[in-house]
Each structure stands twice: as C-alpha cells, then as structure tokens.
Residue frames relative to the residue before (quaternion, step in Angstrom):
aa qw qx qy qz dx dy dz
X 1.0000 0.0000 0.0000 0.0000 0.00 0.00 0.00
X 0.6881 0.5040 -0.2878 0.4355 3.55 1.22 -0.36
X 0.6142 0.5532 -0.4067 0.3891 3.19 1.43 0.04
X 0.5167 0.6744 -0.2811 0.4464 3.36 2.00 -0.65
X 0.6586 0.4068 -0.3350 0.5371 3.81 0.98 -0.96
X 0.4968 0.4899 -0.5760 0.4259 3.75 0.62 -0.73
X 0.6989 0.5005 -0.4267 0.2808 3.66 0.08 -1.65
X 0.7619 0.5130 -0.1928 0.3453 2.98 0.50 -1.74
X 0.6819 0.4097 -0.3186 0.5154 3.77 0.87 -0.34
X 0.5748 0.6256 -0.3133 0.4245 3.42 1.57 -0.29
X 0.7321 0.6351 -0.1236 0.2132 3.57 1.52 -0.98
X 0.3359 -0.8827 0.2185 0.2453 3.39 -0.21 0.86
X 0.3490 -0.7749 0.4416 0.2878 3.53 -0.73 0.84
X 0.7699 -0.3497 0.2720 0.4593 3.46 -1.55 0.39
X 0.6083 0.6423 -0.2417 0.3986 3.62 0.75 -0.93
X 0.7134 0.4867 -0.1018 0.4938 3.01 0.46 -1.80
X 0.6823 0.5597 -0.2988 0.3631 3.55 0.97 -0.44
X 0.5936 0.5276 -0.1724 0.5827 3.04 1.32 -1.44
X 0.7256 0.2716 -0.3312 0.5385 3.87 0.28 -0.49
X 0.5549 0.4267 -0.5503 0.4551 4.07 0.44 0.29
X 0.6421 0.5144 -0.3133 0.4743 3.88 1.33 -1.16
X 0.5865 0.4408 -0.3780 0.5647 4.05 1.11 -0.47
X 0.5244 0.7186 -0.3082 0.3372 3.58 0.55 -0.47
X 0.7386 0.4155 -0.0079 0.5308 2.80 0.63 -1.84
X 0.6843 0.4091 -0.2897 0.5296 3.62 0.81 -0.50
X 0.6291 0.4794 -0.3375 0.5104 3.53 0.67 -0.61
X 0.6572 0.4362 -0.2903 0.5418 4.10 0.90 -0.06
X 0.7639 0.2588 -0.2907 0.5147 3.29 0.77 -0.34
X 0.4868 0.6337 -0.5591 0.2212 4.00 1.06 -0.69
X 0.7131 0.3774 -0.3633 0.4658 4.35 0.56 -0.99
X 0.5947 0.3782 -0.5655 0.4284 3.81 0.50 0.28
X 0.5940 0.5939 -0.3113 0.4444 3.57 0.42 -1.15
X 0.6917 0.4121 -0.2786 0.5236 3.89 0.75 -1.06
X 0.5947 0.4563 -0.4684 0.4677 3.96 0.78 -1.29
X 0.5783 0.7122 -0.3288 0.2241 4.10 0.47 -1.41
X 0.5835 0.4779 -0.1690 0.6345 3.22 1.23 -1.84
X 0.7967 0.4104 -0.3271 0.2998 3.46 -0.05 -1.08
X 0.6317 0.4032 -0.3463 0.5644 3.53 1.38 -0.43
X 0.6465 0.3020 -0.5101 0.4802 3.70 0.50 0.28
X 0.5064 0.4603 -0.5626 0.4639 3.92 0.32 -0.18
X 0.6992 0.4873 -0.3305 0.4054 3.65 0.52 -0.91
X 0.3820 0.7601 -0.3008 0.4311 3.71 0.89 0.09
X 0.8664 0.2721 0.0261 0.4180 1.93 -0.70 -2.48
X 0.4971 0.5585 -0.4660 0.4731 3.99 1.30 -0.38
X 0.9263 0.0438 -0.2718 0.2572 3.42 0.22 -0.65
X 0.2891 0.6228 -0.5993 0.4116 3.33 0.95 0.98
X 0.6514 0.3992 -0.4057 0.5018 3.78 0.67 -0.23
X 0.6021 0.3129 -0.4884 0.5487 3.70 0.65 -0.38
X 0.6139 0.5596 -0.4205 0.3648 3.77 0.05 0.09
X 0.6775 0.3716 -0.2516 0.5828 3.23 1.30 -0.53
X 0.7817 0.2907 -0.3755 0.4043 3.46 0.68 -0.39
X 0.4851 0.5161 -0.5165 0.4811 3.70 1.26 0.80
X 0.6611 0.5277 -0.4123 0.3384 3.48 0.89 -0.17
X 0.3757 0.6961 -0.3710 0.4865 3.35 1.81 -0.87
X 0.7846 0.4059 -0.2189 0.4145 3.29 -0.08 -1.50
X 0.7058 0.4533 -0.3783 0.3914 3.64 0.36 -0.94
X 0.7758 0.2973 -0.4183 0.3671 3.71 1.23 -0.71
X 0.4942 0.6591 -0.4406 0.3567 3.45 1.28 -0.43
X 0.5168 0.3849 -0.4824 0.5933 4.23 1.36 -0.61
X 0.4905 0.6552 -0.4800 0.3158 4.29 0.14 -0.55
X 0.9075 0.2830 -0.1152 0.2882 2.88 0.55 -1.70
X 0.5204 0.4867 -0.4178 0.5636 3.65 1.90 -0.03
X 0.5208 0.6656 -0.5239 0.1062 3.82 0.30 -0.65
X 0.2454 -0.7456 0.5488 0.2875 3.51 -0.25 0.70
X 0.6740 -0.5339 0.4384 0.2618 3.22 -1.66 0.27
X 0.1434 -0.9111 0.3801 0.0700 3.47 -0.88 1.24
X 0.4460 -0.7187 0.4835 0.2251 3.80 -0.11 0.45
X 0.4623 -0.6696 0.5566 0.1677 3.52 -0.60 0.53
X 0.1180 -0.6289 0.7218 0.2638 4.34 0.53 0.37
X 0.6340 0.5857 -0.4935 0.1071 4.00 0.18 -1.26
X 0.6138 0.7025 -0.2598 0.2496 3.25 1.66 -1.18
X 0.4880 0.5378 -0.2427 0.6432 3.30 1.49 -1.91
X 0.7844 0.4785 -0.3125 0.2412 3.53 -0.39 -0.92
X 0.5425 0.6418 -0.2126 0.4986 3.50 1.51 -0.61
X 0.7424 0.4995 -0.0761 0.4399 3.35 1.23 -1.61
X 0.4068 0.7902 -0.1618 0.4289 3.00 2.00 -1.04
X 0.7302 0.4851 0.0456 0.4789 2.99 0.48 -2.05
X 0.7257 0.2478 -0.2165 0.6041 3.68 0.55 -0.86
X 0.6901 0.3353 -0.5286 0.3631 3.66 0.23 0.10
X 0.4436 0.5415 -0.4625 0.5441 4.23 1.77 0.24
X 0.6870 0.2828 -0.5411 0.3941 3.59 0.13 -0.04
X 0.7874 0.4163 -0.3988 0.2183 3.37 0.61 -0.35
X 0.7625 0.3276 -0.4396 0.3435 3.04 1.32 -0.04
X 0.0516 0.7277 -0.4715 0.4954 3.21 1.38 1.62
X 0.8850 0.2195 -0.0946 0.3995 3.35 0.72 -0.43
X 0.5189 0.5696 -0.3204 0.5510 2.76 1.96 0.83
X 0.5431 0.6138 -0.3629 0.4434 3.20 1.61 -0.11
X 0.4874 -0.7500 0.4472 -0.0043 3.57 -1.24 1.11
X 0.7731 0.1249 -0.1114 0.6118 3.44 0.72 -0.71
X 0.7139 -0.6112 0.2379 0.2452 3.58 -1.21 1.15
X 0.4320 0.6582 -0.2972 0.5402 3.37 2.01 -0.84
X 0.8141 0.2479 -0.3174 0.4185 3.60 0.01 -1.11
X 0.5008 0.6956 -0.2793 0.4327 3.64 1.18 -0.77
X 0.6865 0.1905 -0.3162 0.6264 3.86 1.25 -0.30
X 0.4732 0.6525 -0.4102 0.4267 3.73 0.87 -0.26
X 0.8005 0.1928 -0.2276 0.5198 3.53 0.48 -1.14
X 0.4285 0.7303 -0.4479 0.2870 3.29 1.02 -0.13
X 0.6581 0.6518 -0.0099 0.3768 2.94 0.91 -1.80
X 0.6410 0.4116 -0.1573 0.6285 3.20 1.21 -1.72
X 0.6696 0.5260 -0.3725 0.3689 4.02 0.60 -0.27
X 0.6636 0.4753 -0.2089 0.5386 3.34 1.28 -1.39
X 0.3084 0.7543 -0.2690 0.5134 3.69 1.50 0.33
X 0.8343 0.2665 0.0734 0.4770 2.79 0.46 -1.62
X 0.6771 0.3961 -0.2475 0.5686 3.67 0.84 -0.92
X 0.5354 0.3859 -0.5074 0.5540 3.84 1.50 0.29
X 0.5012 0.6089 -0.4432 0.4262 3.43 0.21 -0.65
X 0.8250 0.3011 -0.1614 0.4503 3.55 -0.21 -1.71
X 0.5255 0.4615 -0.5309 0.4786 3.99 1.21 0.43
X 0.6254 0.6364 -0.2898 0.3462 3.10 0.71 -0.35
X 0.6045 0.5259 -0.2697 0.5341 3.22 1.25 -1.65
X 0.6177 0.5950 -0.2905 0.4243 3.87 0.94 -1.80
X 0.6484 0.2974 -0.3736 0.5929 4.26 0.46 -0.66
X 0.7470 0.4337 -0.3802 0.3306 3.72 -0.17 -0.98
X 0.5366 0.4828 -0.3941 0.5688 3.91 1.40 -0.40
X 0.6375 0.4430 -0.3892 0.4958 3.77 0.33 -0.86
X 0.6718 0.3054 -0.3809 0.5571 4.00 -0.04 -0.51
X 0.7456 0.4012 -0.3388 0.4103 3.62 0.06 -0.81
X 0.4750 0.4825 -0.4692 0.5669 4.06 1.09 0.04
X 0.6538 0.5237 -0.3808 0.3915 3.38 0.28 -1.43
X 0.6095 0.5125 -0.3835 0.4678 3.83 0.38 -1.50
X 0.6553 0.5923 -0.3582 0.3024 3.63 -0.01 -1.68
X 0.7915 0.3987 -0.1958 0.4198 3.42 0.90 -1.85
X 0.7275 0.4128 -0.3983 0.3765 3.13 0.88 -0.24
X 0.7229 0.4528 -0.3907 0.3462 3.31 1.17 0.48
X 0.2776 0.7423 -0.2870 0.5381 2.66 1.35 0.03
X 0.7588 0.1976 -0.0951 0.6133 3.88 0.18 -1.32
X 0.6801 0.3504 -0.3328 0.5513 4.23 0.76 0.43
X 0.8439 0.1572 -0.1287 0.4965 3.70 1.23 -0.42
X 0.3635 0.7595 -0.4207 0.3376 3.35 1.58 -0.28
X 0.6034 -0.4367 0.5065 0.4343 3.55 -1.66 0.71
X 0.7671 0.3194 -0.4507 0.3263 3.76 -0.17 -0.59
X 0.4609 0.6691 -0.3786 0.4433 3.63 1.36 -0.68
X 0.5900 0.4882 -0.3516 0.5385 3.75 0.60 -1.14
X 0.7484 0.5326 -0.3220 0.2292 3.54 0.10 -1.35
X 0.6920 0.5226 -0.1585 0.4722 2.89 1.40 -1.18
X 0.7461 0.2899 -0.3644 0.4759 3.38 1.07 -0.17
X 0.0740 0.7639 -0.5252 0.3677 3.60 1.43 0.86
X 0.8473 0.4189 -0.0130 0.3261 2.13 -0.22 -2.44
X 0.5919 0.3109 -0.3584 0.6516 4.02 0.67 -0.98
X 0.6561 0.3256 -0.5627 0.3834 3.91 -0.54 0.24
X 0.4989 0.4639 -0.4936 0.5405 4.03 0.68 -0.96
X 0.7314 0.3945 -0.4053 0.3809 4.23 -0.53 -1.10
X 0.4825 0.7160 -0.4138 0.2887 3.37 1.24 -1.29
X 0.6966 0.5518 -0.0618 0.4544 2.95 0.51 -2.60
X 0.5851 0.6488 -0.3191 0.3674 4.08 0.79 -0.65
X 0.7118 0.4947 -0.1448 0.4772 2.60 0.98 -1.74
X 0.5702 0.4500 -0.4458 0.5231 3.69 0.83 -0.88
X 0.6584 0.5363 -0.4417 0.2893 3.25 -0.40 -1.34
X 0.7732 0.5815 -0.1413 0.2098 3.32 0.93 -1.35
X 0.6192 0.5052 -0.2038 0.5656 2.94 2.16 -0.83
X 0.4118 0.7823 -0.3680 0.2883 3.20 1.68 -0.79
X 0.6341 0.5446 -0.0729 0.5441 3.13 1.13 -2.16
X 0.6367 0.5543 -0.4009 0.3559 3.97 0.20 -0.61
X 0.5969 0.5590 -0.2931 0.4953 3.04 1.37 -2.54
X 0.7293 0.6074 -0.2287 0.2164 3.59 0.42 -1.81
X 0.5413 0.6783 -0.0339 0.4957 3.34 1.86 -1.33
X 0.5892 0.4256 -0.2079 0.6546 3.64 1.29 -1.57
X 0.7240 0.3656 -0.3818 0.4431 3.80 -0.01 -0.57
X 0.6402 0.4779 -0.3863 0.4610 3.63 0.73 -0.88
X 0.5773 0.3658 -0.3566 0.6370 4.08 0.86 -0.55
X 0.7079 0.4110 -0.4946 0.2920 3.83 -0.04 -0.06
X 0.3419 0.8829 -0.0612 0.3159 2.92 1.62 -0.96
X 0.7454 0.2933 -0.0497 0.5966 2.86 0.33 -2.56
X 0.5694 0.6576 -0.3933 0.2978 3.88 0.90 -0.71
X 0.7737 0.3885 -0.1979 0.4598 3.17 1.41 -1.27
X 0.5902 0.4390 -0.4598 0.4975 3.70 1.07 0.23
X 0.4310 0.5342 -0.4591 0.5640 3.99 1.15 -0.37
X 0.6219 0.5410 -0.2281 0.5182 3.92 0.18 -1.09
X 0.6827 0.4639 -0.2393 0.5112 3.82 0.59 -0.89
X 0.7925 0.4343 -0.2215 0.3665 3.09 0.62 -1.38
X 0.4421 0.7806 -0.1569 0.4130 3.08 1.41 -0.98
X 0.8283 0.1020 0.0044 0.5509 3.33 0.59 -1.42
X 0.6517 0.5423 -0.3007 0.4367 3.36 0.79 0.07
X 0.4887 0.7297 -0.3018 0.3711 3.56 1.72 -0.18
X 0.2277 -0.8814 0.2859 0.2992 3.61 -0.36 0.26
X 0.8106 -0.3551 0.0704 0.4603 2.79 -1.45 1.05
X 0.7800 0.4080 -0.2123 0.4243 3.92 -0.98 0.71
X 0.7261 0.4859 -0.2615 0.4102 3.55 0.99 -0.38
C-alpha cells in the first residue's frame, strides 16, 4: 500500500505537465533562436561571398590588357645616352644631355610609382582577387556546415530533452500497478 501513495503522490496533474512542457521550452527557446541566428548568419555571408566572387571574376574578365610605359621608357633612356655620345659639339652635348636627365628623371619616377602601384595591385588582388573570392566561398560554404551542424545538435539536445519529458510523463502518469 506504500508503494501506491508513493505513486499517487508521485503523479502528475494536467497542470503540472504543461508547466514542465513550458519549462522545457523556455530553456531551450535562446539556444534554438542563437542556432537559427548563426545559420541565417552564414548562409548571409556565403552569399556575399558569392556575389564578391561574381564581381571579382566578371572585373577579370573585362580588364583590358596593360603595357608597362616603364618598359618603352627604360629603352628610351638608354638609347639618349647613346646617342648622347654621338653628339660632337658641346652645345648639343648639354642639349641632349639635359633632354636625357629629363627623361631618366621622369622614368625614376615612373620606376617608384610602378613599385607602390605593383605592391597596391598585389595586395588586392590576394584580398579581392578571383582566387581570394574563391577562397572565401569555400570557408563561407564550411562556415554554413558548421552552423547547420550545431543547428541539428542544439535541435537534437531538445529532441533528447523532450523524449525525457514524455518518458517522465509516462512514468508518472501510469496507473497505479504497472
């Protein structure tokens, strides 16, 4: 007969159910909500990832081909010293002189402003470049995985918290003898 009052003081009432079932949802609603929010947060930027890659190959594929002025300009310059040294009288000798040291300033100039402007290029290029995009494709797609993946765990813990609380129902709600 004492196992009957244990039961019976043990059993749950309609009430008591519903607030163990609010319970349980109220503990899990800010994981379950962070979860979603960290896959929406993903899946946002795996599309901006794709639609910076778009762009980076669609600028790839108009860029027009560029020449180097630095090259001509180099060649420039060394064909004035020489014919710098074909001049004869002292007049044209400071004339072309002049008109050379012109030029071989100039092309120092052109030679630092290419070296910073390469530098710029590569670094965009390796932050915006088609393979750069790709690569952050590809870490946003794993990105998005990985949510999805915890999604399902968070989702998974509630479904095992769940089954606890209908096991827990049954349990106490069974009658006396079983």
């Amino acid at each position: 007969m004492s196992e009957q009052t244990d039961a019976g003081a043990d059993a749950l009432d309609a009430g008591e159910r519903e607030r163990l079932a609010a319970a349980l949802e109220a503990r899990f609603a800010a994981h379950l909500e962070a979860a979603a929010a960290a896959v929406r947060d993903a899946e946002r930027r795996l599309t901006e990832a794709r639609d910076r890659l778009a762009r980076a190959e669609e600028a790839a594929a108009v860029q027009p081909y560029r020449s180097s002025r630095l090259v001509f300009m180099r060649e420039t310059v060394t064909e004035d010293v020489e014919a710098l040294e074909r001049k004869t009288t002292g007049k044209k000798v400071r004339a072309a002189y002049r008109f050379l040291l012109d030029r071989a300033v100039e092309l120092a100039a052109g030679e630092v402003q290419g070296f910073h402007d390469d530098l710029a290029a590569a670094e965009h290029e390796r932050v915006h470049g088609v393979e750069a995009c790709r690569a952050a494709v590809d870490r946003a797609d794993a990105a998005l995985e990985e949510a999805r993946a915890m999604e399902e765990r968070v989702r998974s813990a509630e479904r095992s918290a769940r089954q606890g609380l209908a096991v827990l129902v049954d349990k106490l709600t069974a009658s006396p003898g079983q």
